[in-house]
C-alpha positions as CSV (number, residue, x, y, z in Angstrom):
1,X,0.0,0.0,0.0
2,X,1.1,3.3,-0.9
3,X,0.9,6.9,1.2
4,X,-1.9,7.7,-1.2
5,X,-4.1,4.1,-0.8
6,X,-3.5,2.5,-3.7
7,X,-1.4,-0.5,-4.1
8,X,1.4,-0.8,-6.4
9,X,-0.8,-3.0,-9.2
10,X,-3.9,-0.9,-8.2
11,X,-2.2,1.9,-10.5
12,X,-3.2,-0.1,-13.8
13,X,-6.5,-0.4,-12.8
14,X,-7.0,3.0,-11.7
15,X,-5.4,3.9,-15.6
16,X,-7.6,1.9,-16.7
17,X,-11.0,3.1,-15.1
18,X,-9.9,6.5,-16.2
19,X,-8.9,5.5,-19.9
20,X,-12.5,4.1,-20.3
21,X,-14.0,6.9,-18.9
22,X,-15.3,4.9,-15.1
23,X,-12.7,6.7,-12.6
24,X,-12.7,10.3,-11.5
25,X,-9.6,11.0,-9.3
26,X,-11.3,13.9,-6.7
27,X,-8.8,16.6,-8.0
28,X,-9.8,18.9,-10.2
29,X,-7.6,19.6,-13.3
30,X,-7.0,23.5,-12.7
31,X,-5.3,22.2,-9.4
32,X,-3.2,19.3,-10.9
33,X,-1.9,22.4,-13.6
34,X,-1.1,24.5,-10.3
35,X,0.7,22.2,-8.9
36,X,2.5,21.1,-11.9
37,X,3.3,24.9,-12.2
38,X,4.9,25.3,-8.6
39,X,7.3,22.1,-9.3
40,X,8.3,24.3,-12.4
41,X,9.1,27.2,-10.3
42,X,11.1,25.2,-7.3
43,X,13.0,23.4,-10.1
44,X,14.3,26.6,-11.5
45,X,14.8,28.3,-8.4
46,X,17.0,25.2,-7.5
47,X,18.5,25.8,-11.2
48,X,17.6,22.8,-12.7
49,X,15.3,22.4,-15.9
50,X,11.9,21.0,-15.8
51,X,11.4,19.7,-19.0
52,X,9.0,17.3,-17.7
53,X,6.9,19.9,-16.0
54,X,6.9,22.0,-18.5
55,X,5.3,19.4,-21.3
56,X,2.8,18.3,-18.8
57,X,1.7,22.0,-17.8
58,X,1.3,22.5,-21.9
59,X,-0.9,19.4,-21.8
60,X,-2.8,20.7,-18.7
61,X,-3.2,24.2,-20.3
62,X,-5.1,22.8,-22.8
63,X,-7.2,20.3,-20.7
64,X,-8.0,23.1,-18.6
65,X,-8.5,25.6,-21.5
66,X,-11.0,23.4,-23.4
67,X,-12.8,21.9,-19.8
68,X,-12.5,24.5,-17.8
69,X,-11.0,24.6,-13.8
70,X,-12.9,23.0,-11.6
71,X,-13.6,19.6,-13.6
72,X,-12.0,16.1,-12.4
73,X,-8.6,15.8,-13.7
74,X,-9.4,12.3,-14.9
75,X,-11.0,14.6,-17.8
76,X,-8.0,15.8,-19.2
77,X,-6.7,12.7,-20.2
78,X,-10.2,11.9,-22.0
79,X,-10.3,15.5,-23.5
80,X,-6.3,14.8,-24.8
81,X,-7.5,11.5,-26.0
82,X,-10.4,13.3,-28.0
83,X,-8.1,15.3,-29.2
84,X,-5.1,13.0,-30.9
85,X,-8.5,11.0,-32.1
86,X,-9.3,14.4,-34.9
């Protein structure tokens, strides 16, 4: 069991319920993109890159963009997934 309640194998099925649409994480996607945001910030101020960070706050801009805030961030994977589909 992890910190956050899922067990180590429980992450497939969790990716899995939210792939087909039947899991909603609790956190809403204008959050996730804040927090993602503040990592950015630390990593410079520690003068590192955040590559990562900054790929995944692109993604999240345009989840958040296109859903809006306050929507489960479960949605944004669907809404990217919509997306690469056109």
């Amino acid at each position: 069991m992890t910190a956050g309640g899922v067990s180590a194998g429980g992450h497939r099925h969790v990716f899995a319920g939210i792939a087909r649409g039947s899991y909603e994480t609790g956190f809403a996607s204008g959050l996730l993109d804040k927090d993602v945001r503040i990592a950015a910030r630390l990593a410079l101020r520690v003068g590192t890159r955040a590559t990562v960070c900054d790929a995944v706050r692109r993604r999240l801009d345009v989840a958040t963009e296109g859903l809006g805030f306050g929507v489960d961030s479960a949605c944004a994977y669907r809404h990217w997934k919509a997306e690469d589909d056109t």
